[in-house]
C-alpha positions as a printed NumPy array, in Angstrom:
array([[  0.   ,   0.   ,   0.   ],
       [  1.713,   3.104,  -1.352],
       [  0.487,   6.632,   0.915],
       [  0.978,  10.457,  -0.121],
       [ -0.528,  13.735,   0.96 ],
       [  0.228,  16.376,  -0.755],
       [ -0.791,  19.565,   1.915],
       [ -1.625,  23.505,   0.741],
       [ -2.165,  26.86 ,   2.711],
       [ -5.516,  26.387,   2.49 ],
       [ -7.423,  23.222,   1.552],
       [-10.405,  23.376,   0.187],
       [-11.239,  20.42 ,  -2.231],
       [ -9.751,  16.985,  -1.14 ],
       [ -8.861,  14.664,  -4.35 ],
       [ -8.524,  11.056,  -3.113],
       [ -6.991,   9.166,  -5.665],
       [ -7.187,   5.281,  -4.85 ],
       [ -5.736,   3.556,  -7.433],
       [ -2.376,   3.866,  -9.24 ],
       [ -2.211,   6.424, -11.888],
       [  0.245,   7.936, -14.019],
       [  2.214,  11.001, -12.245],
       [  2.205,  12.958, -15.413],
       [ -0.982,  12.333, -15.421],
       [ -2.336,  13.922, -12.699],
       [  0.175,  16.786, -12.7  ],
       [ -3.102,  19.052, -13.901],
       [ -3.894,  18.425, -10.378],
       [ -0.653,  19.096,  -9.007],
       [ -0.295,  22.7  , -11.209],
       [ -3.648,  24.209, -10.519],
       [ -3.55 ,  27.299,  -8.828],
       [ -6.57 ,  29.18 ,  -8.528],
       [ -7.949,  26.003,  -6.548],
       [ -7.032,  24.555,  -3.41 ],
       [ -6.597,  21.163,  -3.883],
       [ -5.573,  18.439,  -1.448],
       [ -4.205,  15.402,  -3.254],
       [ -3.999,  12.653,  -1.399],
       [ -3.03 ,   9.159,  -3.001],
       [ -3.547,   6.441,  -1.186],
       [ -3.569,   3.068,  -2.518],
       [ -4.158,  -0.543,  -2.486],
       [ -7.233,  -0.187,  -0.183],
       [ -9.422,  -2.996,   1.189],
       [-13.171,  -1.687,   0.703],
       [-13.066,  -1.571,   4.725],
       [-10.242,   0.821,   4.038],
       [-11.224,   3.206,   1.846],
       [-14.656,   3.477,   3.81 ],
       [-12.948,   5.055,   6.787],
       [-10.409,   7.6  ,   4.554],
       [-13.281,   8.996,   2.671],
       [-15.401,  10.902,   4.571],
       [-14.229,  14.435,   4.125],
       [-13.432,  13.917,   0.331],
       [-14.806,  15.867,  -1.951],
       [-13.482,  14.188,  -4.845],
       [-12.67 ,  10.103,  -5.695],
       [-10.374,   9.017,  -8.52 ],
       [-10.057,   5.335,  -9.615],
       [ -9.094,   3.358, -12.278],
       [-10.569,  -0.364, -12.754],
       [ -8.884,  -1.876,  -9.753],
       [-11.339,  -0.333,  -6.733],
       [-15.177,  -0.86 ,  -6.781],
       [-17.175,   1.877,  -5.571],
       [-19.928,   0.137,  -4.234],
       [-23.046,   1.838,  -2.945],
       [-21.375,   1.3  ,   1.046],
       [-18.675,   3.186,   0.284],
       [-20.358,   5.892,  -1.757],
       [-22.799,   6.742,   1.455],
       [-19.621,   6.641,   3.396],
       [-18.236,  10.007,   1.953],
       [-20.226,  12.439,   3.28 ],
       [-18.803,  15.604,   1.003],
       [-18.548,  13.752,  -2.166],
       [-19.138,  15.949,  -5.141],
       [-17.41 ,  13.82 ,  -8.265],
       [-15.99 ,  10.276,  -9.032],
       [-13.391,  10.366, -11.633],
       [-12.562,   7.011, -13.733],
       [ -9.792,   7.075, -15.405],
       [-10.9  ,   5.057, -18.31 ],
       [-13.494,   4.257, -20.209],
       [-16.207,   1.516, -18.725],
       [-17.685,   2.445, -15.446],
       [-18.511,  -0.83 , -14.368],
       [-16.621,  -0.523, -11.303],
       [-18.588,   2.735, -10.002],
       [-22.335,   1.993,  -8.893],
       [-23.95 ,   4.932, -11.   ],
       [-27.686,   4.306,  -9.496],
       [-26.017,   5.558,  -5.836],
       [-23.77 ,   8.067,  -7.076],
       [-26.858,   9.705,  -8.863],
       [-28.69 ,   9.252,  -6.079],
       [-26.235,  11.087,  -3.86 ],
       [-26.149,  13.724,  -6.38 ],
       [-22.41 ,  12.867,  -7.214],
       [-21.141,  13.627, -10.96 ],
       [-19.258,  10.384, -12.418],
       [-16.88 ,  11.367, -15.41 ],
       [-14.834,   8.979, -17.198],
       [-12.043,   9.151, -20.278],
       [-13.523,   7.607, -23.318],
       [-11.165,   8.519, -25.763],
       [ -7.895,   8.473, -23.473],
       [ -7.3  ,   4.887, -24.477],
       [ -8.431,   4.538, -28.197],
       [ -5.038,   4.408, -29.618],
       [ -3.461,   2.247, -27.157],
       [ -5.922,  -0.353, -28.001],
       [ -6.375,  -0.067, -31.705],
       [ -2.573,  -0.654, -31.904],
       [ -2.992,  -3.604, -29.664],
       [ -5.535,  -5.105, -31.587],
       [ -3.415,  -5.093, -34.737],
       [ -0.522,  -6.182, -33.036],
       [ -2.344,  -9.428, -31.927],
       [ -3.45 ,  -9.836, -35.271],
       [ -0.103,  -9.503, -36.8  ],
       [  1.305, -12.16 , -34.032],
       [ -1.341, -14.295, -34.502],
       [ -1.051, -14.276, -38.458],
       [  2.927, -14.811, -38.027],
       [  2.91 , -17.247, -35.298],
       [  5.557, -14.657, -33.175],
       [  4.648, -15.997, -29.881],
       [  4.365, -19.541, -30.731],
       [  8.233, -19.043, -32.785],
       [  9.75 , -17.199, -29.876],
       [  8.546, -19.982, -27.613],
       [ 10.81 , -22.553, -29.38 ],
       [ 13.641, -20.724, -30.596],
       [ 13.678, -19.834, -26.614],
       [ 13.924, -23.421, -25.996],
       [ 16.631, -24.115, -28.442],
       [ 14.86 , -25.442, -31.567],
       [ 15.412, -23.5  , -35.004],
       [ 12.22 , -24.427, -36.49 ],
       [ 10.905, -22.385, -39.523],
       [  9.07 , -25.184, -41.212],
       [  6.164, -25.231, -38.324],
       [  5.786, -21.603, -38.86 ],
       [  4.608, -20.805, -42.029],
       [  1.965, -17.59 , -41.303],
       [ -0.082, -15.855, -43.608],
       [  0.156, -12.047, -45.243],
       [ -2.701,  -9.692, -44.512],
       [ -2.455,  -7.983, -47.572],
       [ -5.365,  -8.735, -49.859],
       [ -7.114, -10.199, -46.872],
       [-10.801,  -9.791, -45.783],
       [-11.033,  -8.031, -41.894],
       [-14.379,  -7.901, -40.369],
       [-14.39 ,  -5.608, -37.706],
       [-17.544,  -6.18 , -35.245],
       [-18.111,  -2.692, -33.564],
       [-17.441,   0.29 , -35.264],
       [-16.79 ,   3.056, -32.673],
       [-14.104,   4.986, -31.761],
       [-11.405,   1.945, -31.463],
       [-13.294,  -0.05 , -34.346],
       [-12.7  ,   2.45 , -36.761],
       [ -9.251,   3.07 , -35.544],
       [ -8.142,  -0.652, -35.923],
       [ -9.92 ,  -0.32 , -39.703],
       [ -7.631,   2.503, -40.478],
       [ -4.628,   0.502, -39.569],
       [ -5.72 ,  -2.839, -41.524],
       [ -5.654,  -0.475, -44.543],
       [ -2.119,   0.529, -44.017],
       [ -1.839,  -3.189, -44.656],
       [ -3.644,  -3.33 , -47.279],
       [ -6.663,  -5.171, -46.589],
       [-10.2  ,  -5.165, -47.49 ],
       [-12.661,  -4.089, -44.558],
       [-16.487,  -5.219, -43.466],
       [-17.591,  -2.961, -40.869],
       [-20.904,  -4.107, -39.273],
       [-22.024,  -1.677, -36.256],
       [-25.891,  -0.502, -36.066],
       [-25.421,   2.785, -36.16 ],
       [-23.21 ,   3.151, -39.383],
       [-24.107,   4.474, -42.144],
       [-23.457,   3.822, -45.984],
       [-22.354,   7.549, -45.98 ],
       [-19.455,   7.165, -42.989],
       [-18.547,   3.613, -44.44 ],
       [-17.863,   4.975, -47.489],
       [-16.211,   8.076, -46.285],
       [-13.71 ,   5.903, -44.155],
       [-13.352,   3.669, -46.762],
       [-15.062,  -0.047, -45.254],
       [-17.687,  -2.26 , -46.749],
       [-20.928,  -1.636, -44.259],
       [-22.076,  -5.161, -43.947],
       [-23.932,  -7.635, -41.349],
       [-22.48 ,  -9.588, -38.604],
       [-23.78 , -12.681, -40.803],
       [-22.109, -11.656, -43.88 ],
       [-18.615, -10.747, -41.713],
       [-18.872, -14.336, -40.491],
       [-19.533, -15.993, -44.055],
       [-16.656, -13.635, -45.963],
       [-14.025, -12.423, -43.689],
       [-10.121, -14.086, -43.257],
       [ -9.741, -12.424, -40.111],
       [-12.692, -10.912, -37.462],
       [-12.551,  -9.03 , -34.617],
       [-14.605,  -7.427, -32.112],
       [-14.895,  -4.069, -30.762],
       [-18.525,  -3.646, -28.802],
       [-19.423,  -3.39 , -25.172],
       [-20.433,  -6.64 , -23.782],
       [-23.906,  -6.177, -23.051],
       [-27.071,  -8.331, -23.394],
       [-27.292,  -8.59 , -26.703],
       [-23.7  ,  -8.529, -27.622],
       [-23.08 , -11.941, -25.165],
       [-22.285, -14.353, -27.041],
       [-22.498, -12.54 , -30.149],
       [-19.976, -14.713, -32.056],
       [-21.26 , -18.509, -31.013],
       [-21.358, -21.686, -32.625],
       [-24.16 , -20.694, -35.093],
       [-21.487, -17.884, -36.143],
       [-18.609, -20.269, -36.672],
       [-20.468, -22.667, -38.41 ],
       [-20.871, -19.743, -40.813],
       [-17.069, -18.52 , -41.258],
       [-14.571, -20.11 , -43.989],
       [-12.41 , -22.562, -42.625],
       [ -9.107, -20.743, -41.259],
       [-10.938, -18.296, -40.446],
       [ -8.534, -16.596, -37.361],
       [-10.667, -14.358, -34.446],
       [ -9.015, -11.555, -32.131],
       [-10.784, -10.501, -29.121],
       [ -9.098,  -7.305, -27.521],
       [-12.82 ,  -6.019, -26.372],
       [-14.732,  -7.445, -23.559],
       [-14.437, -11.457, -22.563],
       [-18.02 , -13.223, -23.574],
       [-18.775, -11.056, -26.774],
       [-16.98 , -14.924, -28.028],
       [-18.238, -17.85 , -26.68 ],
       [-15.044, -19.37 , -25.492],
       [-15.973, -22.821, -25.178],
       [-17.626, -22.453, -28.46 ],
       [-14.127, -20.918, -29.955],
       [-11.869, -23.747, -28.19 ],
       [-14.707, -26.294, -29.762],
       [-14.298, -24.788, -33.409],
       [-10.154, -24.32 , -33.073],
       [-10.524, -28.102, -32.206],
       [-12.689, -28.915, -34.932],
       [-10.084, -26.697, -37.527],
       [-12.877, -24.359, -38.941],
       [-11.014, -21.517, -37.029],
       [ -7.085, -21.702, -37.777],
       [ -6.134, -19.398, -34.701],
       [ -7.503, -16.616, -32.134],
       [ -5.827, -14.208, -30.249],
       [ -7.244, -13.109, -26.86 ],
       [ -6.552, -10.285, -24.472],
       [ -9.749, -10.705, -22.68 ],
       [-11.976, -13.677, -21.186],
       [-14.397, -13.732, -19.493],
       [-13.426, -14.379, -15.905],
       [ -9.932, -13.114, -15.001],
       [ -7.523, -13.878, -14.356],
       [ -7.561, -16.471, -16.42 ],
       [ -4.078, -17.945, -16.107],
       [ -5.977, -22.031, -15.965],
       [ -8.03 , -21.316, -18.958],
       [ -8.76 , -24.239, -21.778],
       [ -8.194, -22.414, -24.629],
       [ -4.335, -21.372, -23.101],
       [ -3.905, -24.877, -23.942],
       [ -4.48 , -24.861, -27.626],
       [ -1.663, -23.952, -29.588],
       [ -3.569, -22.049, -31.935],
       [ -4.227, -19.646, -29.464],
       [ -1.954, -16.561, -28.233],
       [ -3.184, -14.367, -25.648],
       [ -1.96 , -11.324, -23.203],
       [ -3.439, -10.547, -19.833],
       [ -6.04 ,  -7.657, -21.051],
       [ -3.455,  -5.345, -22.005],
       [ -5.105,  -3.308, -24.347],
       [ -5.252,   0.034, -22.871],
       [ -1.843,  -0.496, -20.811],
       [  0.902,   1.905, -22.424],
       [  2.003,   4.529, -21.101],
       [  0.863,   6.948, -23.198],
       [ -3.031,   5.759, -22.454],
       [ -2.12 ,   5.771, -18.995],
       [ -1.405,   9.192, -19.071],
       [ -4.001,  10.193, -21.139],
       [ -6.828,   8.995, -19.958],
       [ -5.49 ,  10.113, -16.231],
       [ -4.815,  14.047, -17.965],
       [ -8.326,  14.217, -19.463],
       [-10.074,  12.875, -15.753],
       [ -7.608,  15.517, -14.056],
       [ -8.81 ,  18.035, -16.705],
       [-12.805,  17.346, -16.053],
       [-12.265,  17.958, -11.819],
       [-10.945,  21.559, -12.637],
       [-13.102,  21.853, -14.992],
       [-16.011,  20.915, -12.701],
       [-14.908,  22.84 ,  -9.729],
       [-14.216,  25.735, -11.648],
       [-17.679,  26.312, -14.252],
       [-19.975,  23.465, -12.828],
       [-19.585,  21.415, -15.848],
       [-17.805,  18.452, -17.549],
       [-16.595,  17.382, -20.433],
       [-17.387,  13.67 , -20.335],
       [-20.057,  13.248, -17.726],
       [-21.635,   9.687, -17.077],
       [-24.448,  10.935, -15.   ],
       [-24.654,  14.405, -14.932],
       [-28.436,  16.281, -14.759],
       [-28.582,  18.345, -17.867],
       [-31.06 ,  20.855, -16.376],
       [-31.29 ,  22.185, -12.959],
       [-33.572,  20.188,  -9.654],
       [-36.901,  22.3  ,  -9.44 ],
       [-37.09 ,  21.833, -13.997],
       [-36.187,  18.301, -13.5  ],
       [-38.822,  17.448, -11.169],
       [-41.471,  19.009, -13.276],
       [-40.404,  16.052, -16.119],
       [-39.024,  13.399, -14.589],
       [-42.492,  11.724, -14.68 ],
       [-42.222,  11.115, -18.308],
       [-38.45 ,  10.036, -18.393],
       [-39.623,   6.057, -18.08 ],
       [-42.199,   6.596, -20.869],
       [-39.802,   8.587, -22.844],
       [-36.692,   5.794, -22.942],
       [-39.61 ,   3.238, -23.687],
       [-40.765,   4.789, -26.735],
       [-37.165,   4.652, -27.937],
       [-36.658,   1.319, -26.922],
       [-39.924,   0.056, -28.828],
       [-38.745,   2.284, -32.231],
       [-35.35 ,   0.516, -32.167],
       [-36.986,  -3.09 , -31.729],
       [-39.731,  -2.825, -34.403],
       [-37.287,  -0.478, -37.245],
       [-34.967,  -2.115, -40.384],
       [-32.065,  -0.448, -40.951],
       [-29.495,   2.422, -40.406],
       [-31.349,   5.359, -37.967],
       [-31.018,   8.553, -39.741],
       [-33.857,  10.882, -38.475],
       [-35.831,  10.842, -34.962],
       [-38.661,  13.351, -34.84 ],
       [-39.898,  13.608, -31.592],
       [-43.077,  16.143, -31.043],
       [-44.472,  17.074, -27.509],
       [-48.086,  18.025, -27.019],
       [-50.132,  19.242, -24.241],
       [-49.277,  20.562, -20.922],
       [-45.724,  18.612, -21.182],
       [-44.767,  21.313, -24.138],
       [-45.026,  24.184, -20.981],
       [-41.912,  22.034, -19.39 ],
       [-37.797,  22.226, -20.78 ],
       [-38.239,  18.43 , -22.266],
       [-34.785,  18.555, -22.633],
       [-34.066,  15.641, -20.675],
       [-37.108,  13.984, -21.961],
       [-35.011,  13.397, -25.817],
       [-32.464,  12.478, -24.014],
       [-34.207,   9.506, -22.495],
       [-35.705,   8.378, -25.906],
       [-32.339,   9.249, -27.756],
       [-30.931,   6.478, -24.515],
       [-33.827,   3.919, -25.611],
       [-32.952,   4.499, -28.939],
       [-28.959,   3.328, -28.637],
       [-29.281,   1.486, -25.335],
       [-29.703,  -1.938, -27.687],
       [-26.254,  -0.98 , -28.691],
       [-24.451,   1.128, -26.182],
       [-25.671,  -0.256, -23.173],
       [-25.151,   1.948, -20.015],
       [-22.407,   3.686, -21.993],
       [-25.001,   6.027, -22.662],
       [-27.292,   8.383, -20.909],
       [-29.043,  11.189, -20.57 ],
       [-26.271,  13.766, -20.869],
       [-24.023,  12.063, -23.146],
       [-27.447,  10.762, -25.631],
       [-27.56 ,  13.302, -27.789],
       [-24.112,  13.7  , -28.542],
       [-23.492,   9.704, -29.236],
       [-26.984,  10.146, -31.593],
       [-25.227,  13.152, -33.666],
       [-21.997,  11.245, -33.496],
       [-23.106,   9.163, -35.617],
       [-25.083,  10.755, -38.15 ],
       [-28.807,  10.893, -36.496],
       [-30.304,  14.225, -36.695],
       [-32.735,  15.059, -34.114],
       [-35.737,  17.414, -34.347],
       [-38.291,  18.292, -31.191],
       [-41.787,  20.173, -31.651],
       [-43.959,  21.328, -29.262],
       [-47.936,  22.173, -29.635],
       [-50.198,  22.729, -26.714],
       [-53.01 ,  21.338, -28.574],
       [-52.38 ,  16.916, -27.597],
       [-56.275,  15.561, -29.497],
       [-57.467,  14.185, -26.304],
       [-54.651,  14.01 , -24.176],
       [-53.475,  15.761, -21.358],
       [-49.947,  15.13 , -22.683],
       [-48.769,  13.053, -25.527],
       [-45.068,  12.408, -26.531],
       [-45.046,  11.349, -30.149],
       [-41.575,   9.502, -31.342],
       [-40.783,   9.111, -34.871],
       [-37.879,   7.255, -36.344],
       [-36.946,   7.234, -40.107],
       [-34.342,   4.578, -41.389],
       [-32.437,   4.255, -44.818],
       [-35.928,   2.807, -45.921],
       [-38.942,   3.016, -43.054],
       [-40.276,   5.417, -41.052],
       [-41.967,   3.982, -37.392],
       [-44.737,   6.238, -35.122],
       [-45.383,   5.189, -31.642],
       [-46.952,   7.858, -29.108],
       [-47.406,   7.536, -25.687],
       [-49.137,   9.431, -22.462],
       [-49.322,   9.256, -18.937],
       [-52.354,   8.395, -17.425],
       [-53.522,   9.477, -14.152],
       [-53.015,   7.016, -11.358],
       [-52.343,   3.989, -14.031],
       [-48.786,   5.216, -15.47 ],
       [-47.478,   4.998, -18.768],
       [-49.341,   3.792, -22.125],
       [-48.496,   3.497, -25.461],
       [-51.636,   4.994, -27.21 ],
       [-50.488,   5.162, -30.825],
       [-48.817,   2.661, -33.032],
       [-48.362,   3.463, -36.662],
       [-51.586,   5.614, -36.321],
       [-53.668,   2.82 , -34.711],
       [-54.672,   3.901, -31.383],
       [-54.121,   0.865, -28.783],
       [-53.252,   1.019, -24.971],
       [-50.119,  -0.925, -23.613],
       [-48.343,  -0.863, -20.599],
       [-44.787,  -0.468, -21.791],
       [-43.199,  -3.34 , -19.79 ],
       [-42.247,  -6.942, -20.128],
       [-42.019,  -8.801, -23.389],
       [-44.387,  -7.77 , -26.291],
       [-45.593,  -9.479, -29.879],
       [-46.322,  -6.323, -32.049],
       [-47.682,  -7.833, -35.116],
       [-48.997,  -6.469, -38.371],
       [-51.617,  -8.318, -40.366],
       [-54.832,  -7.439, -42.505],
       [-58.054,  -6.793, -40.791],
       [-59.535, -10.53 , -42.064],
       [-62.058, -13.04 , -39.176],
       [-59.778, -15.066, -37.328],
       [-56.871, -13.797, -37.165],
       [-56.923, -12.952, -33.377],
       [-57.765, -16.84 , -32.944],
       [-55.048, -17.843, -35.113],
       [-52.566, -15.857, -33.795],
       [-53.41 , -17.083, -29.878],
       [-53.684, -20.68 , -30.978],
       [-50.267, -20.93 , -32.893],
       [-48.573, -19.377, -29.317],
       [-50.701, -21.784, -27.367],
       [-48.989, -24.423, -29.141],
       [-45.862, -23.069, -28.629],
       [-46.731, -22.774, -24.911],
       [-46.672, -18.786, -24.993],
       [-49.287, -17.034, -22.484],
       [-50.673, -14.007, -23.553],
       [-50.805, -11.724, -20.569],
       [-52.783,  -9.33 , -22.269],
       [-53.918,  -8.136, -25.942],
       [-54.533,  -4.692, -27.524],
       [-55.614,  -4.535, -31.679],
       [-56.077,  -1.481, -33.692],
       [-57.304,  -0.688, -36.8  ],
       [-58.234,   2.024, -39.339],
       [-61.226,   0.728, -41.132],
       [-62.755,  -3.048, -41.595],
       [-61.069,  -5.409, -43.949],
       [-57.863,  -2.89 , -44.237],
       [-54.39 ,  -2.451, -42.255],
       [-54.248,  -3.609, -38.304],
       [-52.07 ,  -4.068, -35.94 ],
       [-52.136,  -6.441, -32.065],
       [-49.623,  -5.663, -29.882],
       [-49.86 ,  -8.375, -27.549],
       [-48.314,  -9.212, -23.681],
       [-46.521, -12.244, -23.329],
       [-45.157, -14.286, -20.087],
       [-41.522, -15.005, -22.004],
       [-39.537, -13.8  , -24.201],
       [-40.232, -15.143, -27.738],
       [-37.858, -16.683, -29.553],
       [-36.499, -16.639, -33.253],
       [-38.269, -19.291, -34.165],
       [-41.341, -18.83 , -32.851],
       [-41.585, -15.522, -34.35 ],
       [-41.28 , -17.164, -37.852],
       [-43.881, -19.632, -36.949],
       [-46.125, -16.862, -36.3  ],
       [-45.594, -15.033, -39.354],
       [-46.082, -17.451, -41.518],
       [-49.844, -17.299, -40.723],
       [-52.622, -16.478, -43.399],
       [-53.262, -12.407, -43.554],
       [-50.038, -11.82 , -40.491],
       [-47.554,  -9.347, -42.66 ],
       [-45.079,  -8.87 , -39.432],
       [-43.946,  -9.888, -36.256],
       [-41.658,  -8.232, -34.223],
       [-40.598,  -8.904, -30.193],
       [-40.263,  -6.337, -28.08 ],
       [-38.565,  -6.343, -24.761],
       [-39.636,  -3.338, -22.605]])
């Protein structure tokens, strides 16, 4: 356990950095002069620990290796900001540090470089057997005949995840001279052709790429995103570099294909549970793998500790932040007149992202009634979070929302009319694609919550929770009955069930309330149904 205090004249702001961090890094900290800052570094800390050293602290840097739990956050009495000197946040619990009214800020871009160049350098090992050569030349054998690697020029990368570190590792590949697939939800044909990849599926990645790797956040629906479904897809020698998040790949799935030969080699920097120093696929030959290094140069250790350091002066010095996790975008007496509607608001998103086909481009979000009166600021922020939180999982919120939306090409437009046709207040959400536009509008209702009211124009009245069936279908006898006997024999319960339509015999819609979550396949055996033109499941 390392301790330091470094003492002013006057101290006024107490910095309690608990982790190890790089000294450059925090010499923002050290250099400030029109605050008084107390910077006290004390590391190493059992939770226990760090509970009793905290209580006067008015600030609390980490980096990945202390978790500040909910205990520990009540514990400091004075705490005003929680720096993380990275990028995930997984460590911090946000849901008590908002409800303390403590700012979280993090470094999302401190460590893009550092982990691009990592990524590439796997690859490059991987495609050369380097670590597997080294190995025996260490141990006195000159073998070059057991060694033969493959070029990557002319070869096909798929790159899974197309953010900031995605799109860095696709500008490197180039250098090398090979072809790109890009698959993320949020790009565009525009930005894939402006940075010169091949926008393309995660299915056609799998079926046409030499080389794949993966750059999301590990989040429900990026689990087990590559699997044994995926791999049965991919050419044989296919090779697979992980230097994201352990359980995007399937491990035992991976060691089960590198057995099988349909993948020729995978480098790892991640896994699942670490450390992982007993792990099957270390046994594998194929396999090369570092001890999640990615972000670990100095340069990103710096970086990411400048631009944290940066943020607390900030913060202390205007109010604001630069890259806030958490932060209210409005002040407490505005945000209690809409805070109501936040639920209802990330729901709609959520439901517009589940039901739409393609690449976002446009969300048109109009406000009616008394709600228009309010600053519904925060209010497209929370749909603009429903929207990406499919993809970007707590990574966004409702500061950072908007930004991540324009980031990547969605433009946003808000109208407000006190007139709401029958309702006291109506939020109505509309999301255009490369080729569909979606309408769902909800309301709250007095005593009873949040409703969805409006779906495509057909007026129905959901509670926006749980696991829905939204199906399309022509306005024909029997449908209803067809649709709830094909689920019965599927053993589906139907909870509850809302239909809408515009005139007899035309376009309808159900938007039914199921027990479970329905799967793939059960979808399809829905649709296939006389007069059904869609299915879609939603989980709410």
């Amino acid at each position: 356990m390392a301790t330091e205090t470094i003492e002013r004249a006057t101290k006024t702001i107490n910095v309690f950095i608990a982790d190890p961090l790089s000294e450059d890094g925090i010499q923002p900290l050290r250099l400030e002069t029109e605050l008084d800052l107390n910077v006290i570094i004390d590391t190493g800390l059992s939770p226990e620990q760090l509970k009793e050293k905290i209580a006067d602290v008015e600030v609390l840097l980490v980096r990945s290796q202390t978790t500040v739990t909910r205990e520990i956050i009540e514990c400091a009495k004075k705490l005003k900001l929680i720096g993380r000197a990275g990028v995930g946040v997984d460590n911090i619990d946000l849901a008590a540090a908002t409800e303390h009214g403590i700012i979280v800020v993090n470094a999302p871009d401190g460590n893009t470089n550092s982990a691009a160049e990592h990524t590439i350098a796997m690859m490059t090992s991987l495609a050369r057997h380097i670590p597997q050569a080294f190995n025996t030349l260490k141990n006195g054998k000159w073998d070059r005949k057991s060694y033969v690697g493959v070029e990557l020029k002319n070869k096909t990368l798929g790159v899974v995840g197309f953010g900031r570190i995605g799109a860095e590792v696709a500008y490197r590949a180039k250098g090398s001279r090979m072809n790109v697939m890009a698959y993320d939800p949020f790009l565009s044909e525009e930005r894939a052709t402006e940075l010169g990849v091949t926008k393309a599926t995660v299915e056609e990645i799998c079926t046409q790429a030499d080389f794949i790797t993966v750059h999301t956040p590990l989040l429900p629906e990026t689990r087990n995103l590559i699997n044994k479904e995926k791999f049965a897809m991919m050419k044989d020698g296919v090779r697979i570099i992980n230097c994201a998040r352990g359980g995007i790949i399937n491990e035992d799935d991976l060691y089960d294909a590198i057995l099988e030969g349909k993948v020729a080699g995978a480098a790892l920097d991640v896994f699942i549970e670490e450390p992982a120093t007993d792990h099957k696929l270390l046994t594998l030959p194929q396999v090369i793998a570092t001890p999640h290094l990615g972000a670990s140069t100095v340069e990103a250790q710096e970086s990411v500790a400048v631009d944290v350091s940066n943020d607390i002066i900030k913060f202390f010095k205007t109010g604001t932040v630069t890259n806030p996790v958490n932060m209210p975008s409005i002040p407490k007496e505005k945000l209690a007149e809409v805070e109501p509607f936040f639920a209802l608001a990330e729901k709609l998103g959520k439901f517009l992202i589940q039901v739409s086909e393609g690449t976002v481009k446009e969300l048109n979000i109009s406000y009616a009634g008394e709600v228009a009166n309010y600053d519904v600021r925060p209010l497209t922020a929370n749909t603009i979070k429903g929207l990406l939180s499919t993809n970007h999982g707590t990574h966004v919120n409702d500061v950072n929302a908007r930004y991540l939306a324009e980031r990547v090409g969605i433009q946003i437009n808000e109208h407000k009319t006190t007139t709401a046709k029958g309702f006291t207040n109506l939020v109505t959400v509309e999301v255009k694609t490369e080729t569909e536009t979606h309408v769902v509008a909800g309301t709250l209702l007095n005593g009873l919550g949040a409703r969805i009211v409006k779906v495509e124009g057909f007026v129905v009245d959901v509670i926006p929770q749980g696991h829905l069936l939204y199906i399309k279908n022509t306005d024909k006898p029997g449908a209803i009955g067809r649709v709830a006997t094909k689920l019965a024999e599927k053993d589906i319960n139907i909870a509850t069930m809302q239909v809408g339509r515009n005139e007899i015999g035309g376009s309808a819609v159900m938007m039914l309330v199921v027990d479970n979550e329905v799967t793939e396949e059960d979808l399809l055996y829905v649709s296939q149904l006389e007069n059904i033109d869609e299915v879609k499941s939603i989980t709410l």
